[in-house]
N, CA, C and O of each residue as an XYZ file, in Angstrom:
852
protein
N      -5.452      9.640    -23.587
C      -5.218     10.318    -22.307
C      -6.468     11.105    -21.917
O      -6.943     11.861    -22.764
N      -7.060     11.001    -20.694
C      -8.256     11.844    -20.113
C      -7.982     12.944    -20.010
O      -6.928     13.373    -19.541
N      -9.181     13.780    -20.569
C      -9.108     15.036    -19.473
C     -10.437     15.103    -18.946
O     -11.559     14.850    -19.384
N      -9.863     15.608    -17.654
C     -10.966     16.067    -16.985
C     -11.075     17.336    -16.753
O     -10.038     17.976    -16.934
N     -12.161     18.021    -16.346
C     -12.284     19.262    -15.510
C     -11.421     19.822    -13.788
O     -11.705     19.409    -12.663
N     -10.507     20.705    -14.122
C     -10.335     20.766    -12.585
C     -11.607     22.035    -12.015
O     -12.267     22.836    -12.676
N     -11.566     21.775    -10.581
C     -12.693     22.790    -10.140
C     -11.801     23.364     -8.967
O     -10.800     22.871     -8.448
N     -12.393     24.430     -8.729
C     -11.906     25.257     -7.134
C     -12.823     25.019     -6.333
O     -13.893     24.606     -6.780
N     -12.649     25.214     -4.951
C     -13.098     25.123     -3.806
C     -14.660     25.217     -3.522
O     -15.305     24.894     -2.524
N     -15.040     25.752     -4.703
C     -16.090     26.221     -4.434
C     -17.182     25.917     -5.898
O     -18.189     26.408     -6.408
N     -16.212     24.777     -6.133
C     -16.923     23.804     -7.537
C     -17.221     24.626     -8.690
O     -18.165     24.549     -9.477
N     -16.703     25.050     -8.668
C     -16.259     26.015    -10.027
C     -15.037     26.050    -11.410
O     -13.919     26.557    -11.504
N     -15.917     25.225    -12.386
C     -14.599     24.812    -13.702
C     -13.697     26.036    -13.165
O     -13.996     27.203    -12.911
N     -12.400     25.282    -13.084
C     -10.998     26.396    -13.588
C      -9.857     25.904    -14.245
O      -8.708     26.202    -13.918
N     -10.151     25.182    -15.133
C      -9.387     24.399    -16.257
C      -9.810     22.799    -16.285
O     -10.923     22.364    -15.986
N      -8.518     21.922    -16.770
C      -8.838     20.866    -17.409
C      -7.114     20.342    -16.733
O      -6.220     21.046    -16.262
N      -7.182     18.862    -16.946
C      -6.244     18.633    -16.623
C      -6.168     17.224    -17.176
O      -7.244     16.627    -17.211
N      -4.729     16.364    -17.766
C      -4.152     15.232    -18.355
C      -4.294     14.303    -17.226
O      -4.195     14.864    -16.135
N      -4.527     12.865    -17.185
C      -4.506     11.907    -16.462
C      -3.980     10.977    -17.236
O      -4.486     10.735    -18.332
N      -2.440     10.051    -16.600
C      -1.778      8.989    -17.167
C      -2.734      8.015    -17.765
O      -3.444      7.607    -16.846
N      -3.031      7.526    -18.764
C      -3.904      6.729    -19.349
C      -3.187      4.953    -18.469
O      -3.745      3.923    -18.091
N      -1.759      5.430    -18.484
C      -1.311      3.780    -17.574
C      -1.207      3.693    -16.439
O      -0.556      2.768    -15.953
N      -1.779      4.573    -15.718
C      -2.374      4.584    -14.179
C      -3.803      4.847    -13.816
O      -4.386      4.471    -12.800
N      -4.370      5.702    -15.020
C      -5.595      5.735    -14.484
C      -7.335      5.543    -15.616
O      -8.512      5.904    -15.598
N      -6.337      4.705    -16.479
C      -7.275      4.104    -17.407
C      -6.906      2.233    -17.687
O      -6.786      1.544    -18.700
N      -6.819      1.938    -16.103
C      -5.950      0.084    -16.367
C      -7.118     -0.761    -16.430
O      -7.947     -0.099    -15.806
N      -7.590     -1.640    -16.742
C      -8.324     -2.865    -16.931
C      -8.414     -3.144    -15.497
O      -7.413     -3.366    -14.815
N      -9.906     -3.131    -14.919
C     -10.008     -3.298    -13.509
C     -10.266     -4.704    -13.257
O     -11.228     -5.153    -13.881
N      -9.575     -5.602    -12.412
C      -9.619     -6.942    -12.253
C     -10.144     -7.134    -11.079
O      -9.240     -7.182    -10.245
N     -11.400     -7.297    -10.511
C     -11.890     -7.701     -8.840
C     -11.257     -8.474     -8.135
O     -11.113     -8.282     -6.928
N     -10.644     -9.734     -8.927
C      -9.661    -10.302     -8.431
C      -8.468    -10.012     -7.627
O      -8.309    -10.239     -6.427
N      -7.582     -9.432     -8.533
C      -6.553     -8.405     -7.936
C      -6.661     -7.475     -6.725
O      -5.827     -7.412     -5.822
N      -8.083     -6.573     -6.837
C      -8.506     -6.161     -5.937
C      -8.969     -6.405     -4.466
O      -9.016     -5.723     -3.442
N      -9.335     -7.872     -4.872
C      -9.625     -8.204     -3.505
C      -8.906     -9.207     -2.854
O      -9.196     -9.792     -1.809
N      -7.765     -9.368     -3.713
C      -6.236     -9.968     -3.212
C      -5.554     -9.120     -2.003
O      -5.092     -9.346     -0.884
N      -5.764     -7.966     -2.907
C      -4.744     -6.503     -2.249
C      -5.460     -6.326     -0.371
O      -5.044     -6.312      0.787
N      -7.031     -6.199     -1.311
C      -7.415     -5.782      0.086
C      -7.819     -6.627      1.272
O      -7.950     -6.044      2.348
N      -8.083     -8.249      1.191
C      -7.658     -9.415      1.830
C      -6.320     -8.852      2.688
O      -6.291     -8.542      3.879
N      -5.414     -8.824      1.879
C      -3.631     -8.763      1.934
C      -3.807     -7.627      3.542
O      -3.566     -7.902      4.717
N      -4.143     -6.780      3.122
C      -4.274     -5.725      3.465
C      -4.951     -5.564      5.468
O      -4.597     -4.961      6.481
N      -6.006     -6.484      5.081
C      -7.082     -6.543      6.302
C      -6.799     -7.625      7.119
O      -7.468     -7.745      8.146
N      -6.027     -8.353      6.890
C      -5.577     -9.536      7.421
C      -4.284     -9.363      7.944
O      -3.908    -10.161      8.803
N      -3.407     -8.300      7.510
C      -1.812     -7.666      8.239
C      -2.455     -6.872      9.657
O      -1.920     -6.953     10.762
N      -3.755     -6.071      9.356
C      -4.270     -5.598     10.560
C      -4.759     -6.245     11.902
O      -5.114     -5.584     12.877
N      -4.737     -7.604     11.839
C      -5.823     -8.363     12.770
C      -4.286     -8.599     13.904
O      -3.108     -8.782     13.595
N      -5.006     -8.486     15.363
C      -3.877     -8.692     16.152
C      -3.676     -9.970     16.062
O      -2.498    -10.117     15.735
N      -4.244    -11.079     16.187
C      -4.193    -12.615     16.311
C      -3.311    -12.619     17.598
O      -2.211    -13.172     17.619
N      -3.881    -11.937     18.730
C      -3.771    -12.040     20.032
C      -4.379    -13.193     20.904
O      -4.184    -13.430     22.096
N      -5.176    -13.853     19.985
C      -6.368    -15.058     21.013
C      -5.567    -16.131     21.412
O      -4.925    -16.840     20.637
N      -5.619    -16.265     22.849
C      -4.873    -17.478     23.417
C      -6.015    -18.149     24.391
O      -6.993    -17.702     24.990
N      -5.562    -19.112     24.287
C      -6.411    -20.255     25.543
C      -5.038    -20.954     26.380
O      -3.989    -21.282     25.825
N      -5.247    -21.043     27.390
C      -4.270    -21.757     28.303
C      -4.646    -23.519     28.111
O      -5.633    -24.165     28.463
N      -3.350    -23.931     27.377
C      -3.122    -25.504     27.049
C      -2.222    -26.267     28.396
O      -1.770    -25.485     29.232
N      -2.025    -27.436     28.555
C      -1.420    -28.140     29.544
C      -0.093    -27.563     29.885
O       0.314    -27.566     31.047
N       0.597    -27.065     28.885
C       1.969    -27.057     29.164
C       2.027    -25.351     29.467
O       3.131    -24.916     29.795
N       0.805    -24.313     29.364
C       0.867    -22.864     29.857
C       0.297    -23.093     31.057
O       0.330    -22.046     31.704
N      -0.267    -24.068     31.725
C      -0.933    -23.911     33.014
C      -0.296    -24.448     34.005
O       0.134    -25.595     33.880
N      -0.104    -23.717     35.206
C       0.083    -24.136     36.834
C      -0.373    -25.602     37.326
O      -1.478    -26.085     37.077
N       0.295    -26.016     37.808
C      -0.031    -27.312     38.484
C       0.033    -28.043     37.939
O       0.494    -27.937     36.802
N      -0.501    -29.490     38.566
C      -0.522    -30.819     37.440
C       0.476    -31.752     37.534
O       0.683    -32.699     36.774
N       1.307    -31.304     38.883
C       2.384    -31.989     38.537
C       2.451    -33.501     39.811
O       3.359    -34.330     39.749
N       1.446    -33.566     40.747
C       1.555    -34.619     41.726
C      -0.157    -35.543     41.200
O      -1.216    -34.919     41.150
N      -0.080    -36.654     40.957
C      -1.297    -37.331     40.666
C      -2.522    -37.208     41.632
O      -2.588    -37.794     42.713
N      -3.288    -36.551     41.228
C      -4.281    -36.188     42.725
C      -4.667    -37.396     43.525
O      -4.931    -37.260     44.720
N      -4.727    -38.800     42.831
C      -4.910    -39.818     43.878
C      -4.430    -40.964     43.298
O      -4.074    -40.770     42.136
N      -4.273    -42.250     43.744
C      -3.947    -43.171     43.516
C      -4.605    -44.095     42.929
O      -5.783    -44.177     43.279
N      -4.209    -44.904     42.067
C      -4.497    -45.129     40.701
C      -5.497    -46.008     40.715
O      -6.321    -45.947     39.803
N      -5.633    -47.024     41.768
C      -6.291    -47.993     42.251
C      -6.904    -48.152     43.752
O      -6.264    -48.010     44.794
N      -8.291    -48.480     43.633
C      -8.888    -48.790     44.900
C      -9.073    -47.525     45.339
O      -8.548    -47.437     46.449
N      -9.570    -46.492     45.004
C     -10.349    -45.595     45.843
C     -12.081    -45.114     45.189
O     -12.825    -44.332     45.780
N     -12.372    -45.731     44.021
C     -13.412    -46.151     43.719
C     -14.132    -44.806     42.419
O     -15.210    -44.620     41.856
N     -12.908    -44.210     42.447
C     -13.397    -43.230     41.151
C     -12.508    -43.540     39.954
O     -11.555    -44.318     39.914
N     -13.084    -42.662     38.842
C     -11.591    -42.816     37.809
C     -10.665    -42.937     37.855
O     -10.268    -42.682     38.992
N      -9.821    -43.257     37.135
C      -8.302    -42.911     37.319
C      -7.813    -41.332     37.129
O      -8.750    -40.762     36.570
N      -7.118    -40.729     37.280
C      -6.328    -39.429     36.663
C      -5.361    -39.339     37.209
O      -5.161    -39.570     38.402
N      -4.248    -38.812     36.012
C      -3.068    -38.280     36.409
C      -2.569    -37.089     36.579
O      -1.387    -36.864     36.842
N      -3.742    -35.977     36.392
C      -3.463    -34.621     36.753
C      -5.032    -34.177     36.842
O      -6.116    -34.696     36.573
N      -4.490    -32.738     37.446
C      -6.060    -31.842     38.134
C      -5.725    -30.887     36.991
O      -6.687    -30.158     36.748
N      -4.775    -30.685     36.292
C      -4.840    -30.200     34.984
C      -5.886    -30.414     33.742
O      -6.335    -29.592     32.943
N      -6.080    -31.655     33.859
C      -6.330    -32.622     32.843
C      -7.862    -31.697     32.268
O      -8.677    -31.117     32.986
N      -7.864    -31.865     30.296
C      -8.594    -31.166     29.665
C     -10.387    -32.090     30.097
O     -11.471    -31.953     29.530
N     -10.108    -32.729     30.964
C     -12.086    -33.441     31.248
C     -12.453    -32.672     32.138
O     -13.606    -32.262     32.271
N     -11.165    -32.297     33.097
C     -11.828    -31.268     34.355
C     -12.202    -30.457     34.230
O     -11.616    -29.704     33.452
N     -13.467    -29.976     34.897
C     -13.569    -28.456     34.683
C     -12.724    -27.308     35.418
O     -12.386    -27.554     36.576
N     -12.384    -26.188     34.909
C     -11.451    -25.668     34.995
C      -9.719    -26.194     34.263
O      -8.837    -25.340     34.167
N      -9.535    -27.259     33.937
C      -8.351    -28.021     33.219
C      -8.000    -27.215     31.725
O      -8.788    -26.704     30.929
N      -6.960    -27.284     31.692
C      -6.492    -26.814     30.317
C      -7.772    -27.330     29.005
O      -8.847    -27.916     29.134
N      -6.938    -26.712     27.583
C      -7.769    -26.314     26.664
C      -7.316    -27.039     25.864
O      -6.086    -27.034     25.923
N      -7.835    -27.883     24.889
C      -7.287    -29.106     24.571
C      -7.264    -28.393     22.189
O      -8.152    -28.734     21.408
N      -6.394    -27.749     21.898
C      -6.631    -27.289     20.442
C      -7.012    -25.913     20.309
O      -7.252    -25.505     19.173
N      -7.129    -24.960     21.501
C      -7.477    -24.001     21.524
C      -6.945    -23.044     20.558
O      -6.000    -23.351     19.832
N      -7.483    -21.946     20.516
C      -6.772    -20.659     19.864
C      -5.633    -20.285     20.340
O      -5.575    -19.717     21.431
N      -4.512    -20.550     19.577
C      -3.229    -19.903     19.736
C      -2.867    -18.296     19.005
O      -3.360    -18.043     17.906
N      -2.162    -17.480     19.565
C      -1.234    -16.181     18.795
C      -0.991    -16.603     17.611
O      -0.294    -17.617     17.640
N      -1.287    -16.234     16.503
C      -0.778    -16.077     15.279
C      -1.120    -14.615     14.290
O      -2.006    -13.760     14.299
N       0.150    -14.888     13.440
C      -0.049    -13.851     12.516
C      -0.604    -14.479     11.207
O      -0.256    -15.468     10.562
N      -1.835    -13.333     11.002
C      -2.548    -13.793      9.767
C      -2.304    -13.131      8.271
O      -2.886    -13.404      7.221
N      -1.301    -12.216      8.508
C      -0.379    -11.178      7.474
C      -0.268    -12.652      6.435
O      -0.267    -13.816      6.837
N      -0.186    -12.215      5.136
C       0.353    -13.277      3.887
C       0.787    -11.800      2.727
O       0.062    -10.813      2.601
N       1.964    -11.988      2.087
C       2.526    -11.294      1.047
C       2.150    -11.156     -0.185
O       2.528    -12.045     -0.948
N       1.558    -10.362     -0.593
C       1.342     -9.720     -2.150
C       2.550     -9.159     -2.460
O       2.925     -8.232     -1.741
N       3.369     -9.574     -3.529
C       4.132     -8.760     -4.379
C       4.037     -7.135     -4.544
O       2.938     -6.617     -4.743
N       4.858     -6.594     -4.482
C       4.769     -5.088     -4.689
C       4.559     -4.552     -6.218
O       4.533     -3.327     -6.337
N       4.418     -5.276     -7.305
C       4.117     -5.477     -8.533
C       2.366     -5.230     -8.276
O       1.679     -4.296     -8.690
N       2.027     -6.192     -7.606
C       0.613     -6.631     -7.754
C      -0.539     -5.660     -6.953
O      -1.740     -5.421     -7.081
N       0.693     -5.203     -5.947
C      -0.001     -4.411     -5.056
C       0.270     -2.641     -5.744
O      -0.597     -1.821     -5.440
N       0.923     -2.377     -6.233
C       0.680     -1.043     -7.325
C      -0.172     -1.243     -8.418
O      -0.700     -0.325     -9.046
N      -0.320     -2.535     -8.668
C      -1.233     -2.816    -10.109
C      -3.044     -2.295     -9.660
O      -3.990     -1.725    -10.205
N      -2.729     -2.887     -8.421
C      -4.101     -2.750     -7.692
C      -4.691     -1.923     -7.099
O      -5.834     -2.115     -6.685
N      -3.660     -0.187     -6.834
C      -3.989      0.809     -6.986
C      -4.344      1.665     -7.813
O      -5.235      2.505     -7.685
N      -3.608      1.467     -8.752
C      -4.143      1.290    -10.312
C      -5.262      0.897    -10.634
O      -6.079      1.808    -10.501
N      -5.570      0.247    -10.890
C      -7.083     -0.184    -10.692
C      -8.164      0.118     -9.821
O      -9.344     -0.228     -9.889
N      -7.701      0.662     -9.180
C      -8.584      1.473     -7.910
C      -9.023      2.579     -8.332
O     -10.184      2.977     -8.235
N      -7.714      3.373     -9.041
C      -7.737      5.190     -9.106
C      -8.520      4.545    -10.490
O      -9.655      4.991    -10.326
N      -8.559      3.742    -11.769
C      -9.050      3.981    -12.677
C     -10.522      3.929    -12.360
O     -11.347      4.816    -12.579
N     -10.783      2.377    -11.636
C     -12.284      2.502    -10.908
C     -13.099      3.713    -11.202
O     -14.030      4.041    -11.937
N     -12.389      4.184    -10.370
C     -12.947      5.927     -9.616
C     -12.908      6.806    -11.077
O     -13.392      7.937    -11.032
N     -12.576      6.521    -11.843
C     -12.196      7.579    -13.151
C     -13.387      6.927    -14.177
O     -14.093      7.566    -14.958
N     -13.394      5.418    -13.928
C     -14.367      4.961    -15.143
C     -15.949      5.275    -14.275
O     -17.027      5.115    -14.847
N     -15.871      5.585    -13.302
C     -17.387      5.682    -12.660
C     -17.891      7.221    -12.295
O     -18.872      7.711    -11.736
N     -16.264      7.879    -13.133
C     -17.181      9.176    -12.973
C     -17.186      9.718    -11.293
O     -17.735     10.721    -10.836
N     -16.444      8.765    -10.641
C     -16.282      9.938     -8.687
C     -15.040      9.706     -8.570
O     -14.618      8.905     -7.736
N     -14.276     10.364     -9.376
C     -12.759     11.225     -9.364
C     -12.973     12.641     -9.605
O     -13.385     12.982    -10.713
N     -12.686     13.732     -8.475
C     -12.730     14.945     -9.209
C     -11.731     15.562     -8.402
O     -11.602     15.366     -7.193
N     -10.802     16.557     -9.331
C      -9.912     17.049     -9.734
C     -10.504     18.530     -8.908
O     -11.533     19.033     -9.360
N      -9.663     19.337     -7.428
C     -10.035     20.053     -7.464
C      -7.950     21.061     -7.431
O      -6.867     20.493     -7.284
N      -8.208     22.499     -7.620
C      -7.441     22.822     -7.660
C      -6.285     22.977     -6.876
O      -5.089     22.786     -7.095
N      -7.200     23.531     -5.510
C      -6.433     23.556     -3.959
C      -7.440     23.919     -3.167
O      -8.247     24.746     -3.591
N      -7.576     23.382     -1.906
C      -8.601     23.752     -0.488
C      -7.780     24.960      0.000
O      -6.583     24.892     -0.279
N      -8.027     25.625      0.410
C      -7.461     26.783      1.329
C      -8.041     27.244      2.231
O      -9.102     27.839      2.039
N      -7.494     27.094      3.498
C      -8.862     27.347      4.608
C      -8.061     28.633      5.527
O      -6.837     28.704      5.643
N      -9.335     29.896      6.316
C      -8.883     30.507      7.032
C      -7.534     29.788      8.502
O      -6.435     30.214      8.857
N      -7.996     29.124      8.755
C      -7.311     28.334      9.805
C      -7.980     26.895      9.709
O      -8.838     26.421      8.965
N      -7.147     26.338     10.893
C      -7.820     25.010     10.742
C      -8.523     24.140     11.878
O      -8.202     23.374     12.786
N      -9.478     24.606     11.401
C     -11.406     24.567     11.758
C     -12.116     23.434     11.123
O     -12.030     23.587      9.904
N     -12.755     22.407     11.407
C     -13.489     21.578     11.253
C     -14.787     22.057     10.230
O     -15.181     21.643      9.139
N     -15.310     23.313     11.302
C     -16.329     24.324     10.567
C     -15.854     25.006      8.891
O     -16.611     24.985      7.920
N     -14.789     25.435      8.890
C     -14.270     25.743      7.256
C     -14.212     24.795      6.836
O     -14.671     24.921      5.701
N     -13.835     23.485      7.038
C     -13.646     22.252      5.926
C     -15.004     21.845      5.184
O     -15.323     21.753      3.999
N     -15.748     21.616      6.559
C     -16.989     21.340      6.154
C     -17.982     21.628      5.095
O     -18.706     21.012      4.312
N     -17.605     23.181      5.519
C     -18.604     24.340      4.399
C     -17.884     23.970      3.003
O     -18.525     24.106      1.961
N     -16.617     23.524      2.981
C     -15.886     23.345      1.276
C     -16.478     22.139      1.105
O     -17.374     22.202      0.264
N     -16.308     20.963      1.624
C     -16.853     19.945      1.579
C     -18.870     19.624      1.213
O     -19.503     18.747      0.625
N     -19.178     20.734      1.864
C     -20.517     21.013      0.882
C     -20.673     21.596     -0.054
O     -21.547     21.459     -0.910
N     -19.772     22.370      0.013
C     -20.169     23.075     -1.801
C     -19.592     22.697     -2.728
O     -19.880     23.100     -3.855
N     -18.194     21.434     -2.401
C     -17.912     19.994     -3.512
C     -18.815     19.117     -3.783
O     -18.879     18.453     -4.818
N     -19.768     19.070     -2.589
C     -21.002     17.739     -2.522
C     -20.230     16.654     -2.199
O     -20.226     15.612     -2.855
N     -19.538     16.868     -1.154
C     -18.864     15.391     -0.921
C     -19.384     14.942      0.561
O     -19.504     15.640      1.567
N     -19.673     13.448      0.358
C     -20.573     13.125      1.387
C     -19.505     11.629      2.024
O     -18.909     11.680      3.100
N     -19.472     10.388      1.073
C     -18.468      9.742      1.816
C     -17.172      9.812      0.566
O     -17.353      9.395     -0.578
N     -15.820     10.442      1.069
C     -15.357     10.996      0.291
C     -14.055     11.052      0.503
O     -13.835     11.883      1.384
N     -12.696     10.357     -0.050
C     -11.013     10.146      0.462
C     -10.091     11.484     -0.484
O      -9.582     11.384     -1.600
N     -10.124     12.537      0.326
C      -9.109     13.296     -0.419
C      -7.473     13.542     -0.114
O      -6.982     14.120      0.856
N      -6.953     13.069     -0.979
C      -5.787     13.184     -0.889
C      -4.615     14.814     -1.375
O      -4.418     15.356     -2.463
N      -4.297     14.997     -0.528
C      -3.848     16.492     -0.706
C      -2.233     16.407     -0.297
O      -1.752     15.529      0.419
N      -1.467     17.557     -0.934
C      -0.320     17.467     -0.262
C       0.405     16.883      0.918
O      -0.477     16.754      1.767
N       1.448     16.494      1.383
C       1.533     15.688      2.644
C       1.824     17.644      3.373
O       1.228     17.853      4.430
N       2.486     18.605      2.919
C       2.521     19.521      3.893
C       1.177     20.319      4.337
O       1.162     21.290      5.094
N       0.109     19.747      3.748
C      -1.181     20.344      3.690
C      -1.247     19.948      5.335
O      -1.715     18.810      5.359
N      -1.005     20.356      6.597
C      -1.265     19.468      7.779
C      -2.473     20.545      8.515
O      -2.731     20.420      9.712
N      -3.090     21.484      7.753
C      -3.927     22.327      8.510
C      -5.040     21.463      7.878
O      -5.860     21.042      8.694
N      -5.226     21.127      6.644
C      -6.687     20.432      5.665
C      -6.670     19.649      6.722
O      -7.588     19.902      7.501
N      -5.607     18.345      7.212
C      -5.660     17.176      7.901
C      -6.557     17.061      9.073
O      -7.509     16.323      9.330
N      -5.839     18.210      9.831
C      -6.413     18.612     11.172
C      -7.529     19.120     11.026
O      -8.063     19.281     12.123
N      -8.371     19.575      9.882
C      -9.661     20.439      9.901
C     -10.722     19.276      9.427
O     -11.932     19.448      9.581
N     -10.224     18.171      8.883
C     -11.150     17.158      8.058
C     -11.282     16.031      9.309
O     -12.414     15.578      9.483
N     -10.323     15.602     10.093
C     -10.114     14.532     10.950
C     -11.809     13.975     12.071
O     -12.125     12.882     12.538
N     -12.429     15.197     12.108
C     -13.263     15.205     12.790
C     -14.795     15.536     11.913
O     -15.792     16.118     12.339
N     -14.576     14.996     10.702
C     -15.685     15.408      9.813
C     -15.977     14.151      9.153
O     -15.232     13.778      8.246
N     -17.412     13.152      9.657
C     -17.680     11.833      9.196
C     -17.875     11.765      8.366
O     -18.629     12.669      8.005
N     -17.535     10.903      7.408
C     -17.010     10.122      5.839
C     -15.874     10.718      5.421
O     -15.221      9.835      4.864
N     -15.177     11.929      5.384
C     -14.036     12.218      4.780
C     -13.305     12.136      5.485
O     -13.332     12.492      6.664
N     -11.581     11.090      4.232
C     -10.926     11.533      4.926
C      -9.919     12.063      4.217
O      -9.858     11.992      2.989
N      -8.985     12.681      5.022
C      -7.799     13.455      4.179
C      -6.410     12.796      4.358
O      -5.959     12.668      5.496
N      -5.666     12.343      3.202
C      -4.717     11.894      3.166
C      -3.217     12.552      2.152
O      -3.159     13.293      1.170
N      -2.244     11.901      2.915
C      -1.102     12.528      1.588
C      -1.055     11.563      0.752
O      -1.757     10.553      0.808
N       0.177     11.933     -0.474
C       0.341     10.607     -1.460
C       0.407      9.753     -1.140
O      -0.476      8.898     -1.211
N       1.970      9.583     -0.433
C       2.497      8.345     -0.154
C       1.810      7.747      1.266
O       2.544      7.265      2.129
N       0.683      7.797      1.404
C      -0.018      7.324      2.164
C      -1.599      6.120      1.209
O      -2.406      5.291      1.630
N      -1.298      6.699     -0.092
C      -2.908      6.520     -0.661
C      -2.537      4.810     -0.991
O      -1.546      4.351     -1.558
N      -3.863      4.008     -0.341
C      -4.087      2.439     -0.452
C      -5.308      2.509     -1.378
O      -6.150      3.362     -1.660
N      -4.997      1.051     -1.784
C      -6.538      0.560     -2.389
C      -7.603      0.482     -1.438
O      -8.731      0.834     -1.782
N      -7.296     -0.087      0.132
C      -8.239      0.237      0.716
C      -9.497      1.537      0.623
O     -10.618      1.548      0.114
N      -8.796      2.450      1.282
C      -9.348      3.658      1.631
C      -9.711      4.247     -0.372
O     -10.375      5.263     -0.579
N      -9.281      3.610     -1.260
C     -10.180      4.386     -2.214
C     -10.904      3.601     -2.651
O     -11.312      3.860     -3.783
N     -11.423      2.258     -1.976
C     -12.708      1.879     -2.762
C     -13.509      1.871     -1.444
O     -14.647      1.419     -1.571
N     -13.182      2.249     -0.285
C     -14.300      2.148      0.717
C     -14.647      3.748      0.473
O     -15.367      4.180      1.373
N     -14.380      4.509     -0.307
C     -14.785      5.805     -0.025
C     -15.857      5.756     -1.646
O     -15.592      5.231     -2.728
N     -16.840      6.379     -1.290
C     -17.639      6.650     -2.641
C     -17.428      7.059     -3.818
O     -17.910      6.741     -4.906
N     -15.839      8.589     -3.163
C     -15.534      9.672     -4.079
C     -14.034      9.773     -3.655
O     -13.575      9.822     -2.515
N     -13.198      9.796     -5.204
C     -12.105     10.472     -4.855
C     -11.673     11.786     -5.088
O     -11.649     12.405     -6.152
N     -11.298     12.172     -3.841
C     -10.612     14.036     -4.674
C      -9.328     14.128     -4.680
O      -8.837     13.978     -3.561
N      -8.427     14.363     -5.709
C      -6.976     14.349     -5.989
C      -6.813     16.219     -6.168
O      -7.126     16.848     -7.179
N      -6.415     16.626     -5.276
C      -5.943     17.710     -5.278
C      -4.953     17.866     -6.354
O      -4.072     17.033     -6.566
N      -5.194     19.497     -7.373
C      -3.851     19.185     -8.439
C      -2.814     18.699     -8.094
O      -2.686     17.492     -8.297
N      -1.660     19.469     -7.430
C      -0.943     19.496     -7.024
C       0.061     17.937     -6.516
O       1.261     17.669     -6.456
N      -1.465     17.067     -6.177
C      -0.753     15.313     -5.624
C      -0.679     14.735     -6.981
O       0.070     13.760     -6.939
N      -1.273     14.988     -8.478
C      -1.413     14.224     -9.127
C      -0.032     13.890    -10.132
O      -0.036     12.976    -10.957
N       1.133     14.806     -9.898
C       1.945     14.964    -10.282
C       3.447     13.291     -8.884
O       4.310     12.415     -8.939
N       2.503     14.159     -7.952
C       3.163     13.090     -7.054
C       2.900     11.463     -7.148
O       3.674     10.515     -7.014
N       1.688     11.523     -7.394
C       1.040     10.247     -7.468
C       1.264      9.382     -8.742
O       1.140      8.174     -8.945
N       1.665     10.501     -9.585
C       1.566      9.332    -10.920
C       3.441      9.277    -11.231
O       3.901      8.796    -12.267
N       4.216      9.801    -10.236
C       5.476      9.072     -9.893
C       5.362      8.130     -9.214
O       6.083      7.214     -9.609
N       4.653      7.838     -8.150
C       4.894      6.702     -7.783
C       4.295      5.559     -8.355
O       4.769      4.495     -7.958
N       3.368      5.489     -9.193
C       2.861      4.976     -9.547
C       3.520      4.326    -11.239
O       3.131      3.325    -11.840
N       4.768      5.465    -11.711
C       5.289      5.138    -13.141
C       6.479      3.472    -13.286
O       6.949      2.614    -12.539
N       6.478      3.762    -14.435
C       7.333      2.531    -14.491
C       8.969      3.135    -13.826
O       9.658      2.380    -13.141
N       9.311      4.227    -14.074
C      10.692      4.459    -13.499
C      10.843      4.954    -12.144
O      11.964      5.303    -11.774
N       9.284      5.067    -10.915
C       9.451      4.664     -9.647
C       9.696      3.666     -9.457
O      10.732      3.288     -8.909
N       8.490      2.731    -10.003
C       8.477      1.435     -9.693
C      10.164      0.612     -9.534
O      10.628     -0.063     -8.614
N      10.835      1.092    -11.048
C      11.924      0.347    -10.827
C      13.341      0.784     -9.853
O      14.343      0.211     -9.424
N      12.835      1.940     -9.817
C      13.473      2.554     -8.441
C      13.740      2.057     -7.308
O      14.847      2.211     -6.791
N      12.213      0.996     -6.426
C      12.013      0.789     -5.780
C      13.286     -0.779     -5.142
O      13.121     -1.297     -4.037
């Protein structure tokens, strides 16, 4: 089981703290990882692209001329995909590009995310942020004297003053538990697990959430 250092606000040891060795010491698989986050980036895409085909377009329905003896091609519509302006002959249709990862595979792979961050040394453990109000300008100043530059901290979900004070501060961002993806912790450099979530986090993350679920 790890320990690490927890720090205060102002990066200063103020104890030590236990980390689940089966959440945050798992065998990191790239594979898995970039299953999840495929999974993940591909539920986001609108797959809004349409082209107008024969049967979405106006007109088309009287033969513009007669079939014989007027000394051009034949055609049976002003629709038709040779004309210009004519329908779209295979075009891009609406689809959804979403595909299902197991919910097994997709906790395994957060797992592997948070250990990532633990075997590379940018997981740090701080105690609690506490800000006069919530100011962009106070976050900031904590956020420099953590040294955090691109950086996903996850803090209480009632923490909603940190939220509002970080939202507008580029590379960090601030999140609750049941919000935390594999995404957002491997696009971030650094993770900060506020004490307080790590108790939350490694329920959802145990075998008797899981089977909860």
């Amino acid at each position: 089981m790890a320990q690490i250092p927890v720090f205060d606000q102002e990066k200063k040891e103020a104890g030590s703290v236990a980390l689940a060795p089966e959440i945050f010491e798992v065998e990191v698989r790239p594979e898995i990882l970039n299953l999840v986050v495929r999974s993940m980036r591909a539920s986001w895409r609108a797959g809004a692209h349409a082209t107008l085909n024969r049967s979405r377009m106006k007109g088309g329905g009287a033969k513009p001329w007669r079939q014989k003896g007027t000394g051009r091609a034949r055609s049976g519509t002003n629709i038709s995909p040779v004309w210009t302006g004519g329908a779209v002959i295979f075009g891009p249709q609406p689809r959804d590009y979403s595909f299902k990862v197991n919910k097994k595979v997709r906790r395994l792979a957060l797992k592997m995310a948070l250990s990532s961050r633990l075997a590379g040394d940018r997981l740090m453990v701080v105690k609690d942020i506490t800000l006069p109000e919530a100011k962009t300008k106070h976050f900031a100043k904590v956020s420099k004297d953590l040294g955090l530059d691109k950086a996903l901290v996850v803090a209480p979900t009632e923490a909603h003053g940190l939220m509002l004070s970080a939202r507008n501060l580029p590379g960090v961002t601030v999140m609750a538990p049941e919000q935390l993806n594999v995404y957002d912790v491997l696009r971030h450099e650094t993770l900060v697990l506020l004490e307080g979530v790590i108790g939350p986090v490694t329920a959802r993350l145990s075998g008797e959430a899981a089977a909860a679920e």
